[in-house]
C-alpha positions as CSV (number, residue, x, y, z in Angstrom):
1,X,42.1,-40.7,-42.1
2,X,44.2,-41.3,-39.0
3,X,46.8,-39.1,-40.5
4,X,44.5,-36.3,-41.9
5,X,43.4,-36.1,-38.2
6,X,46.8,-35.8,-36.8
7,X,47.9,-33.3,-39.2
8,X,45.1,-31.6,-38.2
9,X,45.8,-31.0,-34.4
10,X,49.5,-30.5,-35.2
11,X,52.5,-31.4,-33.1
12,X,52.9,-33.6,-29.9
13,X,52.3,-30.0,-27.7
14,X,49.8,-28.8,-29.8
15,X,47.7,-32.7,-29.7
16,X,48.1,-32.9,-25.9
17,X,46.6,-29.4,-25.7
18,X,43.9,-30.9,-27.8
19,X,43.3,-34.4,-25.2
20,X,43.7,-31.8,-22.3
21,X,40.5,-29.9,-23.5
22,X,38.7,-32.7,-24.5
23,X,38.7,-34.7,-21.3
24,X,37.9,-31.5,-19.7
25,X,34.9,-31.1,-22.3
26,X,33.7,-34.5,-21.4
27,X,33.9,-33.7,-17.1
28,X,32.3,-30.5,-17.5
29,X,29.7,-32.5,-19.8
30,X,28.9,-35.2,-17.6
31,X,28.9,-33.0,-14.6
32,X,26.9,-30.8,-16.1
33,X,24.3,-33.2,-16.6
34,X,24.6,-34.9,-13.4
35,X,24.1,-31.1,-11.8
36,X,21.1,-30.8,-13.9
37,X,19.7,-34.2,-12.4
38,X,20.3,-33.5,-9.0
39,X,19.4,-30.2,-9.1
40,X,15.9,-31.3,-10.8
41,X,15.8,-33.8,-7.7
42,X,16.3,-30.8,-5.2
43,X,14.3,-29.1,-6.4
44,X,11.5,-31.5,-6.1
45,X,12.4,-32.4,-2.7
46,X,10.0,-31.3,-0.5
47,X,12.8,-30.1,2.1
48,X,13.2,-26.9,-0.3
49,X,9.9,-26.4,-0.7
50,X,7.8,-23.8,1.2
51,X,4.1,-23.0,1.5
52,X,2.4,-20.0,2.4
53,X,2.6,-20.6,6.3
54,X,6.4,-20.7,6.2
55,X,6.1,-16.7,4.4
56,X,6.4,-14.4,7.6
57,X,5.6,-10.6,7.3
58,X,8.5,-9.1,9.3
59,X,6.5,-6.3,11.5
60,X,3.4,-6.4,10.0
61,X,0.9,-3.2,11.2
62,X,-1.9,-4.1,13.4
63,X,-4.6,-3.9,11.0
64,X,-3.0,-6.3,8.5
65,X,-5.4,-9.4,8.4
66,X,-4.0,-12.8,8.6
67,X,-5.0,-13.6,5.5
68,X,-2.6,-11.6,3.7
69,X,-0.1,-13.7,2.4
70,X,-2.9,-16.0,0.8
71,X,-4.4,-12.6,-1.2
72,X,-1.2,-11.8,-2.2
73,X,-0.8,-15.3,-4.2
74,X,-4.3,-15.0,-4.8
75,X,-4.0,-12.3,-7.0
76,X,-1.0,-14.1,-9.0
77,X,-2.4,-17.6,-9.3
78,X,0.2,-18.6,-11.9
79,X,2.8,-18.3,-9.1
80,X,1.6,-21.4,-7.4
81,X,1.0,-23.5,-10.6
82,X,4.7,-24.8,-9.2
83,X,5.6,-25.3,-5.8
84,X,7.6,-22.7,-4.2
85,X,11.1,-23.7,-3.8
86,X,13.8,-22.4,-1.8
87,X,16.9,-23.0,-4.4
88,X,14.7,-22.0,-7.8
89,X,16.3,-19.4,-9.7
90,X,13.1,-17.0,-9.5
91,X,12.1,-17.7,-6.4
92,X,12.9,-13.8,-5.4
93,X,11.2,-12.4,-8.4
94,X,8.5,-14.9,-8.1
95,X,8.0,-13.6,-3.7
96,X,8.5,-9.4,-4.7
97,X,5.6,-10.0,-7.7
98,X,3.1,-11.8,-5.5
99,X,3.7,-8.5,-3.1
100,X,4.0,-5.7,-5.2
101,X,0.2,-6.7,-6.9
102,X,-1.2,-6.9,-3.3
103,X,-2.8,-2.8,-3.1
104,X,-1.8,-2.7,0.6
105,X,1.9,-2.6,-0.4
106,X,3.7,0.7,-1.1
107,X,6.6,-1.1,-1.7
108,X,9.0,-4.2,-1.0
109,X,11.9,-3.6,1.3
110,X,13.6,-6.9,1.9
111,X,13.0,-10.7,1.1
112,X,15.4,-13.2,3.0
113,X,15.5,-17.0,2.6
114,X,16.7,-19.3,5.8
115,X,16.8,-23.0,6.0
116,X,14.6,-24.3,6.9
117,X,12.7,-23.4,4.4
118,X,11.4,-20.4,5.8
119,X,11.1,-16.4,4.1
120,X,11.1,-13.3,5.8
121,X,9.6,-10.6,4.1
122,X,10.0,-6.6,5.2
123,X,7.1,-4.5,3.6
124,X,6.6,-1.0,3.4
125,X,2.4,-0.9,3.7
126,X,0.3,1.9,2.6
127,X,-1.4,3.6,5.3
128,X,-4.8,3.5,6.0
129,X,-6.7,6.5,6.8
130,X,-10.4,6.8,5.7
131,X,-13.5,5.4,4.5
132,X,-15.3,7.2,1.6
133,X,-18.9,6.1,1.8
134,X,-20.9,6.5,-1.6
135,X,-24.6,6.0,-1.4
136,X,-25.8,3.2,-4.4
137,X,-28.6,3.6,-6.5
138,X,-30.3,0.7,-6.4
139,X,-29.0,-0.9,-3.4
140,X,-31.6,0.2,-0.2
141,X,-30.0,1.2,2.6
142,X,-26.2,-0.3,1.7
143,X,-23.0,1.7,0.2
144,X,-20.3,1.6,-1.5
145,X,-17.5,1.9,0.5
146,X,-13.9,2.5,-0.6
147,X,-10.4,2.4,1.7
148,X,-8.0,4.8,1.0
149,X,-4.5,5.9,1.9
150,X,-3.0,9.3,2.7
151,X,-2.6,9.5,-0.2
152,X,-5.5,8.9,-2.3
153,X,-5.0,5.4,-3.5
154,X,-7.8,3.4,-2.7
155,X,-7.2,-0.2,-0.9
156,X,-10.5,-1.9,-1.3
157,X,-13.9,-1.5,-1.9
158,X,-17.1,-3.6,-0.4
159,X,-20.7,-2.9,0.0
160,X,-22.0,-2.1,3.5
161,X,-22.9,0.7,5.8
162,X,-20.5,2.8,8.4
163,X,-21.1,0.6,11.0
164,X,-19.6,-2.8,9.3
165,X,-16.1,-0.8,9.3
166,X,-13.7,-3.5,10.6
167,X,-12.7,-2.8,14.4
168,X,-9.2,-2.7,13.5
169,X,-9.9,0.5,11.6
170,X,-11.5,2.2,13.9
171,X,-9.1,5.0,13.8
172,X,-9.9,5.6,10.4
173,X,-12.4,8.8,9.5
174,X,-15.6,8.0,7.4
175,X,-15.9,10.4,4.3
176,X,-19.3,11.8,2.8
177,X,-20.5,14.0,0.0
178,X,-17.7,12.7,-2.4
179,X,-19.2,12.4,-6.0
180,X,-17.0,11.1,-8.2
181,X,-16.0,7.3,-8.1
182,X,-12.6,5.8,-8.6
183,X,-11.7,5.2,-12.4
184,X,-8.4,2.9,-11.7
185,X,-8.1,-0.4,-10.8
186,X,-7.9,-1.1,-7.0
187,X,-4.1,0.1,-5.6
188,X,-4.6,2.7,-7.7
189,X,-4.7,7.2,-7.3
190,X,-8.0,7.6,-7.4
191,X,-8.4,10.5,-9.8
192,X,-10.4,12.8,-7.7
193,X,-8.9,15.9,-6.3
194,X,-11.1,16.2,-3.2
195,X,-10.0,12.8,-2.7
196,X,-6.6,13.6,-2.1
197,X,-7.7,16.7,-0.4
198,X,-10.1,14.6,2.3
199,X,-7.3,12.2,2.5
200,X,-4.6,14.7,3.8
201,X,-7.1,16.0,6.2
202,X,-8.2,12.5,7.5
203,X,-4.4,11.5,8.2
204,X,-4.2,14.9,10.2
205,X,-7.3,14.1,12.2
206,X,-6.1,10.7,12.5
207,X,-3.6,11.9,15.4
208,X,-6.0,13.2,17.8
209,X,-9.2,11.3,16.8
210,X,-8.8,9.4,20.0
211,X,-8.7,12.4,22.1
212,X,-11.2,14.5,19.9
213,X,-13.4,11.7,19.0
214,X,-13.8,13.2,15.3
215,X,-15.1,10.2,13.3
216,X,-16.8,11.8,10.1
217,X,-16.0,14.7,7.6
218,X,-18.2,15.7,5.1
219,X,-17.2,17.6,2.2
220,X,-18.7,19.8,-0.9
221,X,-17.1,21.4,-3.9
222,X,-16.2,25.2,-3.3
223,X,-18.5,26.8,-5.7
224,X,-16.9,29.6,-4.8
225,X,-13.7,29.0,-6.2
226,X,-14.8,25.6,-8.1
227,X,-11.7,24.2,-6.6
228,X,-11.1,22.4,-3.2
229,X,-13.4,21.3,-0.9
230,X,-15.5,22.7,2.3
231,X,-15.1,20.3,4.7
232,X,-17.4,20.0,7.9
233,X,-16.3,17.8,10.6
234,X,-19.0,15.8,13.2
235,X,-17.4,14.0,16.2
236,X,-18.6,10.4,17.1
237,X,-21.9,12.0,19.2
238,X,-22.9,14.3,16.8
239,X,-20.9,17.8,17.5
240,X,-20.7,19.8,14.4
241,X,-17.3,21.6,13.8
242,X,-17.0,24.2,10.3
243,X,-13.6,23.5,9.4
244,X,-13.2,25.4,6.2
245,X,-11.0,24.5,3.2
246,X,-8.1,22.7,3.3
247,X,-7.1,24.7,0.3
248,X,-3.6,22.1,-0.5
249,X,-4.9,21.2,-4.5
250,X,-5.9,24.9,-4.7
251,X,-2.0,25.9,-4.1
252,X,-0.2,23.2,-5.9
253,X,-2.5,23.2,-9.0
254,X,-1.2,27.3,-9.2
255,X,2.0,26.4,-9.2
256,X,1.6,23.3,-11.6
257,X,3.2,21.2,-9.1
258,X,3.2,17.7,-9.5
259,X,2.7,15.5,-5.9
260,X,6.4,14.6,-5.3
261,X,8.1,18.1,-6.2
262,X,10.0,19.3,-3.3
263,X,8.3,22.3,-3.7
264,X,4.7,20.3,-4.0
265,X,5.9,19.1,0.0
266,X,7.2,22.4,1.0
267,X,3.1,23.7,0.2
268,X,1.9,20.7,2.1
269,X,4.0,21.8,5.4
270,X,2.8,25.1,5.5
271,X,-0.9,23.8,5.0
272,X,-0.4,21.4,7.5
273,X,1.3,24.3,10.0
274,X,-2.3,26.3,9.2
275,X,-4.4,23.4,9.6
276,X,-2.7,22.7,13.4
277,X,-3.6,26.1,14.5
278,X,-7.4,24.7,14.0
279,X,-6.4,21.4,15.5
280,X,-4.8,23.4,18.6
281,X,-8.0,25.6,19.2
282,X,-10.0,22.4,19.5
283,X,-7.8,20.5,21.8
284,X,-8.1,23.5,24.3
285,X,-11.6,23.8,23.9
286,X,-11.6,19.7,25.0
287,X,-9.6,20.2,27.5
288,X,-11.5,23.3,28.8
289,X,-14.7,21.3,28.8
290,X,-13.5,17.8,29.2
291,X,-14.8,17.2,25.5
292,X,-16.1,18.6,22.3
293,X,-19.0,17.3,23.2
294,X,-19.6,19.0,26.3
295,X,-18.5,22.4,24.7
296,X,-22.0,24.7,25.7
297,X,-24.6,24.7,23.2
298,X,-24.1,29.0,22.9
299,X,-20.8,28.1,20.8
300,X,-22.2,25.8,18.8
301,X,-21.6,25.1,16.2
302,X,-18.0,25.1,16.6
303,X,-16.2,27.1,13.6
304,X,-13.1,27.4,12.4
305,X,-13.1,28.3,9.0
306,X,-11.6,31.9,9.5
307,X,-9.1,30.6,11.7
């Protein structure tokens, strides 16, 4: 048998060769193994592990709640069915999942790990810019009440009135007359053209709403022209400003653009330049009479829709 063997891994060279690669075999074999067990023990150890008060948000916006990181995890529960640790392979994929689901995100920019066990995480948020209130049916005085983007992705939605709008959003423009409701899930483009219509116009209110104190745009379907919307603004004491369209779906919808052409932003730039000669007219007419709401009741109400 001995002999078969021999014969087998040839000469002298050729057998040492042979030893050589087997007591390597064997090292990498045991150390292997003992890698796997103290890896295994690291692993456990809680001086890798991290809990959600170690995550930090690098820069977070104002508005974000402290709550955050919790609703992020919330929404992937199977992420915590192990502890979060430091040295696990997914821990990265396992960090930019939990994020990515949360419908405040746009996107994430950067996760990094430091020992102490401690992650940074650098976000880019979606940006909050209105409140589209939709009377219930059956619900007495309360609302639906959506948060969306400049976009037209809605955030979140809760039941309520105007006035339990979280202070932090203040800044934020309350919608009405919208008709339609969202048909995807939460983080989400809403569907609704006038959506992203009121949207655009909300984030370019959303600049001088604390000098112009516009808080609420209302909006109807341009029978006219069955698309777009008429939007009439009120400022927080009641002021009523015609605003007109804000005709941005009517122009990319004739040129079949889709919302990230080049072209699709080029349209949305020369809106916005039209829309700012509106925006300019009322800013002289509050610095004229110290506000829009002391503007004289003979040029009221105040309209720009052939501007």
């Amino acid at each position: 048998m001995l002999k078969v063997i021999f014969e087998f891994l040839g000469g002298p060279s050729q057998r040492s060769v042979w030893i050589q690669l087997g007591v390597l075999t064997f090292f990498f074999l045991v150390g292997w193994n003992l890698w796997k067990s103290i890896h295994l023990q690291i692993e456990n150890s809680l001086d890798y592990q991290i809990g959600l008060k170690d995550i930090q948000i690098v820069s977070p916006p104002q508005w974000l709640a402290p709550t955050f990181v919790k609703e992020a995890f919330e929404s992937r529960p199977r992420f915590l069915n192990k502890p979060l640790n430091i040295l696990a392979p997914d821990i990265l994929e396992r960090l930019a999942l939990a994020f990515e689901s949360h419908p405040f995100v746009n996107r994430v920019e950067s996760i990094r790990i430091q020992y102490p066990p401690r992650v940074l995480v650098k976000l880019q948020f979606r940006n909050p810019v209105a409140f589209v209130v939709i009377p219930t049916l059956n619900s007495g005085l309360n609302s639906r009440i959506y948060m969306i983007d400049e976009d037209g992705y809605y955030l979140s939605v809760y039941e309520g009135d105007s006035l339990t709008i979280p202070k932090h959003f203040q800044n934020c423009s309350i919608i009405r007359g919208i008709k339609s409701v969202p048909i995807s899930p939460i983080g989400e483009y809403w569907g609704d053209p006038l959506i992203y219509e009121s949207a655009a116009l909300a984030s370019f209110l959303m600049k001088e709403q604390e000098a112009l104190q516009i808080k609420n745009i209302n909006v109807q379907l341009n029978e006219l022209e069955r698309i777009g919307g008429i939007y009439n603004l009120m400022t927080t004491a009641g002021t009523q400003i015609h605003w007109g369209t804000f005709p941005l779906n009517e122009r990319l919808d004739y040129y079949k653009l889709e919302q990230t052409d080049s072209k699709a932003q080029a349209i949305r730039e020369e809106v916005a330049e039209k829309q700012r000669l509106k925006l300019e007219y009322l800013k002289k007419l509050a610095e004229k009479y110290g506000s829009l709401d002391s503007v004289p009741l003979d040029q009221l109400p105040i309209d720009l829709s052939n501007l």
